[in-house]
C-alpha positions, 0 to 999 in steps of 0.5 A, spaced: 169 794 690 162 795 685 163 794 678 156 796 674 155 794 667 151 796 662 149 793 655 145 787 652 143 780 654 139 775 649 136 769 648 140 764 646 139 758 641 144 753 641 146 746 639 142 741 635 137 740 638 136 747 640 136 748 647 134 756 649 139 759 655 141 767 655 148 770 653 151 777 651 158 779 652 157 784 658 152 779 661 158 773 661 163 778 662 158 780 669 156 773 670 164 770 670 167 776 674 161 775 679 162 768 681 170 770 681 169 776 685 165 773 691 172 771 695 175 778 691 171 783 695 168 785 688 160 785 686 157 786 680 150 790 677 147 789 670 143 794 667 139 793 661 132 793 658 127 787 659 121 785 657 115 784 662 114 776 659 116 770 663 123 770 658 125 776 662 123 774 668 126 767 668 134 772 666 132 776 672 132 769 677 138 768 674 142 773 674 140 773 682 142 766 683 148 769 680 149 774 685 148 779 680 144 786 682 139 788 677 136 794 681 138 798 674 134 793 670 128 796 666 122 792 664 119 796 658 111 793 656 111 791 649 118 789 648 122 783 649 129 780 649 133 780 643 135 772 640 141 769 637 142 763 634 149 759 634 152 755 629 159 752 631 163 748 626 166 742 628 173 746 631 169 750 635 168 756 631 162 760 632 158 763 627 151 768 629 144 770 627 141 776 631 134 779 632 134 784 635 131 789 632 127 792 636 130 789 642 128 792 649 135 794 651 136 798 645 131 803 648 134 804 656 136 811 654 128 813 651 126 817 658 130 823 660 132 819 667 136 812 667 137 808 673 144 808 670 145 815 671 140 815 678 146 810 680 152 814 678 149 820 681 148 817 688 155 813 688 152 806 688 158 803 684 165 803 683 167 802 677 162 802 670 163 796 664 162 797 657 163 794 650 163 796 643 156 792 642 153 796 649 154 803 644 152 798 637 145 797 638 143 805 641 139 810 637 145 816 636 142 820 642 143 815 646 149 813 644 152 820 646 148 820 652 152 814 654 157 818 653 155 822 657 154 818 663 161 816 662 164 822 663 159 824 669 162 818 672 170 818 671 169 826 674 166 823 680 172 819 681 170 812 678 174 807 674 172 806 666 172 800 663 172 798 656 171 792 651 172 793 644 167 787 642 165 790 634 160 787 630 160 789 623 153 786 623 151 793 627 155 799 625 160 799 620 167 800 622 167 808 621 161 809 626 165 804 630 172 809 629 167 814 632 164 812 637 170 808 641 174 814 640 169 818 643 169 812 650 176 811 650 179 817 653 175 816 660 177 808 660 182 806 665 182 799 663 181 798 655 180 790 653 182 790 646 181 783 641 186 785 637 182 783 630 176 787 632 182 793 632 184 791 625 177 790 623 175 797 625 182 801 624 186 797 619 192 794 622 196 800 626 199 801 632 193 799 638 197 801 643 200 808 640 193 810 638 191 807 645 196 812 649 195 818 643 187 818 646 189 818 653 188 810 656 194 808 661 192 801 661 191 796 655 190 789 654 190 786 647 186 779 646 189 775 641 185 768 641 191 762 642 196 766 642 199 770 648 196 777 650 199 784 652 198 787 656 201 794 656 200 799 663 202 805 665 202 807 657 201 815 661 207 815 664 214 816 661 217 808 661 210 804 659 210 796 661 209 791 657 208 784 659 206 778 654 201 772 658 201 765 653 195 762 653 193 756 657 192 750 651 187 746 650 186 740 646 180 739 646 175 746 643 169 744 644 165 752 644 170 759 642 163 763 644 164 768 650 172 766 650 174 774 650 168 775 655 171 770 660 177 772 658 176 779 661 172 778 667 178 774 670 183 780 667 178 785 672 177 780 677 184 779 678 186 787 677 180 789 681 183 785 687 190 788 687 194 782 683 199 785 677 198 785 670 200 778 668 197 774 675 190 777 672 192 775 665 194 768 667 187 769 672 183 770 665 186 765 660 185 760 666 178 761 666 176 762 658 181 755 657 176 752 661 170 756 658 171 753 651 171 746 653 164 747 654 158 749 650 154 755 649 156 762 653 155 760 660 158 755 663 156 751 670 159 754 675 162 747 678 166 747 672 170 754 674 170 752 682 178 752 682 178 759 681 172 762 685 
């Protein structure tokens, strides 16, 4: 199976003193399920908006080395990356600064034309990854074009995939309520942290609301404690199932724990395991995540699950 995702990846500055890697929560979710998804049958493609510097270079060598596919990737002249700086506390709680303003990948959608829907035409990929950041950071048109590409999709038989992830500093929750309401009846599977629903809806029932809109499958993330996991929501006798999460003293970086987290959700999904052998897959894999710095990893840290 091939799973495309579209969104943004960042420079990243972390740690003291500063170290300059890349992250963004498509591209860590893309990242962990393409290390899972070599004995899986599954590969994985990115789109997004680079730069023509060294910096967007120096990302698309890495994302290949990762066997991420980037033929949806576009190079914009006079534009860069955006930049994150982290700050953790001491209980490995993270706290961001963005600039990104004018970030290359805010601007994917400016031609009529996209690689992306280029690859929906031609078939090239199964199934299409979005997060809330990937509708946050587009100009409104935009916005409704990736809508668009959507459902474009979804009619030519593929599978949507939806994360939540909602960042007050890029929309507020109103523009947030619209928008999801707008992606989240072509999403087959919905990957919802369940503070980002209160954050956006006030505290409701994400489930009814998710099953009202027409998603057959859900997942509520719920940091520490256990995730649920509801399938089948279209049908006349729903499943619930509830996963604890792995324990780990020793919490050294939270950031991209829900991204890992749904990368091993989908790689076990996608590779035919049931609800809860994919929510196991996914605490395993974020438990590991957050004994680490930074959003990405070392792949010798994860190679029990690859």
């Amino acid at each position: 199976m091939k799973i495309a995702f579209f969104g943004e990846c960042m420079i990243e500055l972390s740690g003291l003193p500063l170290q300059r890697t890349f992250g963004g929560d498509t591209l860590n979710t893309a990242l962990y399920l393409s290390r899972l998804g070599a004995s899986r049958g599954l590969t994985v493609s990115y789109a997004t908006a680079l730069g023509t510097d060294n910096i967007s270079q120096d990302m698309l060598g890495a994302w290949h080395a990762e066997g991420i596919e980037t033929h949806m990737v576009k190079k914009l002249e006079n534009k860069l990356p955006g930049i994150y700086l982290v700050e953790t506390e001491p209980n490995g709680e993270r706290h961001f600064h963005y600039w990104r303003n004018d970030s290359a990948a805010k601007f994917y959608f400016s031609e009529l034309w996209s690689p992306l829907e280029q690859a929906i035409d031609n078939h090239r990929f199964d199934a299409l990854y979005i997060s809330g950041v990937s509708l946050a950071i587009l100009a409104e048109e935009a916005k409704a074009v990736l809508i668009t590409l959507l459902e474009k999709h979804k009619a030519n038989g593929g599978m949507i995939l939806f994360d939540n992830n909602f960042r007050p500093q890029l929309w507020t929750s109103k523009q947030a309520q619209y928008w999801y309401s707008q992606a989240l009846p072509f999403a087959d599977i919905a990957l919802l942290t369940e503070q980002d629903e209160y954050a956006v809806w006030g505290k409701s029932d994400i489930v009814k609301r998710c099953q009202d809109i027409g998603c057959p499958e859900v997942v509520i993330k719920r940091g520490c404690e256990p995730c649920k996991v509801v399938s089948g929501l279209q049908s006349d006798y729903p499943d619930t199932v509830y996963v604890a999460a792995n324990m780990v003293e020793n919490v050294v970086d939270t950031c991209a724990a829900g991204d890992s987290f749904a990368a091993g959700y989908l790689a076990g999904r996608l590779s035919g395991s049931s609800e809860t052998a994919a929510a196991e897959l996914g605490h395993c894999l974020a438990s590991i995540v957050i004994q680490y710095p930074g959003a990405i990893i070392p792949s010798e840290a994860m190679k029990e699950l690859m």
